[in-house]
DSSP file (Angstrom, degrees, kcal/mol; ACC not computed):
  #  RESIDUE AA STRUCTURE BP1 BP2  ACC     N-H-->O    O-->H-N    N-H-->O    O-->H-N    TCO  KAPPA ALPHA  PHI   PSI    X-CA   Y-CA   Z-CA
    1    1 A X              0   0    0      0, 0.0     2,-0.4     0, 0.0     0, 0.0   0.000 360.0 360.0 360.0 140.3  -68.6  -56.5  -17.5
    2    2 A X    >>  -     0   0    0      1,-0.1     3,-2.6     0, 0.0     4,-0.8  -0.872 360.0 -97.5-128.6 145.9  -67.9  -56.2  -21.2
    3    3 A X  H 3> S+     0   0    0     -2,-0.4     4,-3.0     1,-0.3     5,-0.3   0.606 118.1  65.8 -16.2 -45.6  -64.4  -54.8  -22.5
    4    4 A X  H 3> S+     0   0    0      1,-0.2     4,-0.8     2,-0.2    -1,-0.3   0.810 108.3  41.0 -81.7 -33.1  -65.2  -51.5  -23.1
    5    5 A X  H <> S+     0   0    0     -3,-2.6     4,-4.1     2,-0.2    -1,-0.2   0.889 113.9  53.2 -59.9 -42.8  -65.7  -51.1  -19.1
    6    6 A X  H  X S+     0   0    0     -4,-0.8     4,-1.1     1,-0.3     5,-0.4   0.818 109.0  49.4 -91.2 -29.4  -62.5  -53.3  -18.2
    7    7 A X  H  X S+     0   0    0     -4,-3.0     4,-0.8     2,-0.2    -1,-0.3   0.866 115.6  46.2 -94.4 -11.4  -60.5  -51.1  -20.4
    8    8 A X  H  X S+     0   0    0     -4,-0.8     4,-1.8    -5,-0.3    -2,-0.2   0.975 110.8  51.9 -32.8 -61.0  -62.2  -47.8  -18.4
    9    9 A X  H  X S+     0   0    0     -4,-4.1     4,-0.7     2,-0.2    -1,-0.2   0.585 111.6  39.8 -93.4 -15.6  -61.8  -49.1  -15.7
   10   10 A X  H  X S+     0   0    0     -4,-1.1     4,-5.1    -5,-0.2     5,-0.5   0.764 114.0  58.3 -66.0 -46.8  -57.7  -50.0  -16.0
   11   11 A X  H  X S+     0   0    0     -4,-0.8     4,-0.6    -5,-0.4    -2,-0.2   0.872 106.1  41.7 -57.1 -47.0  -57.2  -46.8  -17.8
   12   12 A X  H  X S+     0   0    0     -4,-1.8     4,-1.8     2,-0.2    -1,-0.3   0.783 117.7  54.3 -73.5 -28.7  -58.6  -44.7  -14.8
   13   13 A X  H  X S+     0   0    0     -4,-0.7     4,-1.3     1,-0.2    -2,-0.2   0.929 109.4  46.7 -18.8 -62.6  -56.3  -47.5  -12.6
   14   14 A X  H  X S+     0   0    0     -4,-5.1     4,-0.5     1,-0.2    -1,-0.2   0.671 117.4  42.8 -79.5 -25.5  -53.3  -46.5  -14.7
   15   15 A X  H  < S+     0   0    0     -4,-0.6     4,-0.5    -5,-0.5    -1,-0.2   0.810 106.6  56.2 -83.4 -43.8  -54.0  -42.8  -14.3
   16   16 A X  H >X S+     0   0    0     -4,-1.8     4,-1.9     1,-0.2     3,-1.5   0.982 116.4  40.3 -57.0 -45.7  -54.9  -42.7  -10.7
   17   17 A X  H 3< S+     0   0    0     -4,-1.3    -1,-0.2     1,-0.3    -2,-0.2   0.241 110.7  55.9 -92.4  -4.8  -51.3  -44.3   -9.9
   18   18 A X  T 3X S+     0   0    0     -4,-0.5     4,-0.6    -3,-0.2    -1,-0.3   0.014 106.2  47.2 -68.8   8.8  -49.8  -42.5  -12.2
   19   19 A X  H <> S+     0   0    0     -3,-1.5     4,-2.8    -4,-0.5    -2,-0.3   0.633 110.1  53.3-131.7 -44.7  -51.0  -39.2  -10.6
   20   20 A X  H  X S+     0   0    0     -4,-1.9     4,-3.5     2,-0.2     5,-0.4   0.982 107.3  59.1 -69.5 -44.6  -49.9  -40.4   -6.4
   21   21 A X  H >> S+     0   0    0      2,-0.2     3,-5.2     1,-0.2     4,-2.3   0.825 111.4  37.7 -35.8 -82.5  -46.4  -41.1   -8.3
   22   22 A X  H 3X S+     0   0    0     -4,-0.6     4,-1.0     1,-0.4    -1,-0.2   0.657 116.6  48.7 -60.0 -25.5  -46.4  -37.5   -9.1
   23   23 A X  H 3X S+     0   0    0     -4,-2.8     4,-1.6     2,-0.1    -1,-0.4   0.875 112.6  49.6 -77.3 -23.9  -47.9  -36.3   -6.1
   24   24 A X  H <X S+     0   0    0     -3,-5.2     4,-2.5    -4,-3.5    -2,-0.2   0.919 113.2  46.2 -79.6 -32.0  -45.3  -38.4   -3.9
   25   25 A X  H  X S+     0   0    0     -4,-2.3     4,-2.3    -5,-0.4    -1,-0.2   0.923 111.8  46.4 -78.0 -26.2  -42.5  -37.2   -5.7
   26   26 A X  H  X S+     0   0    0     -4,-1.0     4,-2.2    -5,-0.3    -1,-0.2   0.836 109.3  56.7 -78.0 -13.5  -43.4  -33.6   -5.7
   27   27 A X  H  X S+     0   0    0     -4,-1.6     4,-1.3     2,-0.2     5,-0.3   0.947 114.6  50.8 -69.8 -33.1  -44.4  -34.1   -1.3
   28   28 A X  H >X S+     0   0    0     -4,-2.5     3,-3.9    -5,-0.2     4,-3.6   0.975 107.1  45.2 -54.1 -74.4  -40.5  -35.2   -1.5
   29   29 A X  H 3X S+     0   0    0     -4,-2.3     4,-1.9     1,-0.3     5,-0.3   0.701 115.8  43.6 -46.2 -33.4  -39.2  -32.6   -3.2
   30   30 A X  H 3< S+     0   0    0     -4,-2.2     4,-0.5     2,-0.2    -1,-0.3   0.815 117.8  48.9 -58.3 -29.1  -41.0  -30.0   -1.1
   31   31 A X  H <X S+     0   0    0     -3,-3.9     4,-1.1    -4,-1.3    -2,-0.2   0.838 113.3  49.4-100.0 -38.2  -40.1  -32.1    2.3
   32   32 A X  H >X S+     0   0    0     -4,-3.6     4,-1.4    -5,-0.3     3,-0.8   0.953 111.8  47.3 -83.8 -32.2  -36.3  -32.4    1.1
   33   33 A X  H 3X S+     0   0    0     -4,-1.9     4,-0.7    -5,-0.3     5,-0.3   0.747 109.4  48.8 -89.2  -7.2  -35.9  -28.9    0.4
   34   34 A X  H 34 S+     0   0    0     -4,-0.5     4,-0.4    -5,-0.3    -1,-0.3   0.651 110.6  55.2 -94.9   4.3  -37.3  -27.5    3.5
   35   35 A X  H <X S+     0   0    0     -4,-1.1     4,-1.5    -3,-0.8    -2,-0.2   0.781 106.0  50.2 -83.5 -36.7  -35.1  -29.9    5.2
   36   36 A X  H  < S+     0   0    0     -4,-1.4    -2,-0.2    -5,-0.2    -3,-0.1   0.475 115.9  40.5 -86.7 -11.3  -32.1  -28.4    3.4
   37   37 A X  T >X S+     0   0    0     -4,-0.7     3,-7.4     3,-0.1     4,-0.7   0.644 108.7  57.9 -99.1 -84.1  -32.9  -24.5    4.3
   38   38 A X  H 3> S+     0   0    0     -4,-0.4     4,-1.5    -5,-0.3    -2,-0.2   0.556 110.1  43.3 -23.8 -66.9  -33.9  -25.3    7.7
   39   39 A X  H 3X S+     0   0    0     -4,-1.5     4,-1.5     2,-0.3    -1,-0.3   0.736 117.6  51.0 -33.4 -34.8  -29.9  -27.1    8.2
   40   40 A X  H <> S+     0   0    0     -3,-7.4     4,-3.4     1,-0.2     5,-0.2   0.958 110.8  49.9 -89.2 -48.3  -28.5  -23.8    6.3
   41   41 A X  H  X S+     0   0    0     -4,-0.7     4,-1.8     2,-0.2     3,-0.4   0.853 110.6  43.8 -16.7 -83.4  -30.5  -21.9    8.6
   42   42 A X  H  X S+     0   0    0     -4,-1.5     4,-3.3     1,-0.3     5,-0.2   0.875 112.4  56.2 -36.5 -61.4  -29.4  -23.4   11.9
   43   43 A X  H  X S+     0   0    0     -4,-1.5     4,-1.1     1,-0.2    -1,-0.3   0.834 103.5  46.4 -47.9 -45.5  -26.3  -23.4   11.0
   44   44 A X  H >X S+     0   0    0     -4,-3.4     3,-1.5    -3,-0.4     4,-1.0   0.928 111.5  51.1 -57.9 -60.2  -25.9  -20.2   10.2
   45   45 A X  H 3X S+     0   0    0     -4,-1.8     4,-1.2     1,-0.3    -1,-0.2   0.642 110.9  49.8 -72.0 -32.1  -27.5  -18.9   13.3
   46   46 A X  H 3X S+     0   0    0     -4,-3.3     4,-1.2     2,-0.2    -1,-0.3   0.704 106.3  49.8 -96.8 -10.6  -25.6  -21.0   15.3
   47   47 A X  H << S+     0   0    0     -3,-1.5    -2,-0.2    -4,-1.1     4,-0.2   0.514 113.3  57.6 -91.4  12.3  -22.0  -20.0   13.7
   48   48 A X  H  X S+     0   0    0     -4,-1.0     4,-2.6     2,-0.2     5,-0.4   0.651 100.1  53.8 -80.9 -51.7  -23.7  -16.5   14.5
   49   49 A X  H  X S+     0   0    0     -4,-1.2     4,-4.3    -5,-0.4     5,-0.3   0.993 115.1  39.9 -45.6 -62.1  -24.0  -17.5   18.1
   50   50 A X  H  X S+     0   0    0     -4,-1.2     4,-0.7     1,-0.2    -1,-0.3   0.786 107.3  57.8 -76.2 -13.6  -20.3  -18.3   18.3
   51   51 A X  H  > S+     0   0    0     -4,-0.2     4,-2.0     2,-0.2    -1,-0.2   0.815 118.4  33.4 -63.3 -54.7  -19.2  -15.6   16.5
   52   52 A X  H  X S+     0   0    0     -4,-2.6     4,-2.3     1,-0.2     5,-0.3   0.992 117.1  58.5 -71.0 -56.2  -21.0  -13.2   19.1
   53   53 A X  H  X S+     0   0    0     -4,-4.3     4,-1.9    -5,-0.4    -1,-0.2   0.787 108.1  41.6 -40.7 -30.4  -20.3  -15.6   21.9
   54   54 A X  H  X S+     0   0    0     -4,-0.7     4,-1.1    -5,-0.3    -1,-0.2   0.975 120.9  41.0 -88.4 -36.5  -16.5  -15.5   21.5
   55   55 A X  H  X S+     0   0    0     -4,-2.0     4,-0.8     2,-0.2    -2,-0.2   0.802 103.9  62.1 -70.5 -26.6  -16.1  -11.6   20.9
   56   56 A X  H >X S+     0   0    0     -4,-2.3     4,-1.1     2,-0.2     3,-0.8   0.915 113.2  47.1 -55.3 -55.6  -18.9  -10.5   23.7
   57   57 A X  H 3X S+     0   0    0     -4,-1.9     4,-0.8    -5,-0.3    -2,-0.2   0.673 111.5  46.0 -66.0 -15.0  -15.6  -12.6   26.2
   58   58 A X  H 3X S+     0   0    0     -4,-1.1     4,-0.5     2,-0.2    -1,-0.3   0.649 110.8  49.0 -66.6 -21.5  -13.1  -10.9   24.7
   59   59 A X  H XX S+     0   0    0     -3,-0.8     3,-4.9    -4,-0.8     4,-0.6   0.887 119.3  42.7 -76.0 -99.3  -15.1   -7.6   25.2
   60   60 A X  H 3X S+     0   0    0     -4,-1.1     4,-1.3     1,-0.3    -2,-0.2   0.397 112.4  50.9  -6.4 -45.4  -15.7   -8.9   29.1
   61   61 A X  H 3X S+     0   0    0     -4,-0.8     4,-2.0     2,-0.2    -1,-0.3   0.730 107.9  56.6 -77.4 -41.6  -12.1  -10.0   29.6
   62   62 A X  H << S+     0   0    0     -3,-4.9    -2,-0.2    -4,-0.5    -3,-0.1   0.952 109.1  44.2 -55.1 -59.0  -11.0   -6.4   28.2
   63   63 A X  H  < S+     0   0    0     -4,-0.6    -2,-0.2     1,-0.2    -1,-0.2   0.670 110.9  51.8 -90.1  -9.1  -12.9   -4.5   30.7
   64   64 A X  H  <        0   0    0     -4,-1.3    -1,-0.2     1,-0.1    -2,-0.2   0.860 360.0 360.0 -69.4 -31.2  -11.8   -6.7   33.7
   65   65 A X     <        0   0    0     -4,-2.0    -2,-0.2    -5,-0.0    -1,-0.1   0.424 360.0 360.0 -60.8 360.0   -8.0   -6.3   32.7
């Protein structure tokens, strides 16, 4: 293998492995922000739950009194 190959062939190395960096960080960022809506989500939906849950027993409690 004569130079002019060995530096080809690092050079597509250096590129390839620079190019999974950029994919890994962008698979993070997509995976960390759909983790961080999914949690606002939930949450919400569940201080929606209790929100209905506690006035739906005061409703019930009204119309047994």
């Amino acid at each position: 293998m004569n130079n002019f190959q060995k530096i080809i062939l690092c050079s597509v190395a250096v590129f390839l492995l620079a190019s999974c960096a950029g994919i890994k960080e962008t698979g993070r960022t997509i995976g960390h922000t759909t983790r961080d809506v999914t949690k606002k989500i939930g949450h919400t939906s569940r201080d929606a739950v209790k929100a209905i849950g506690k006035e739906t027993k005061e409703v019930v409690k009204d119309i047994k009194d």
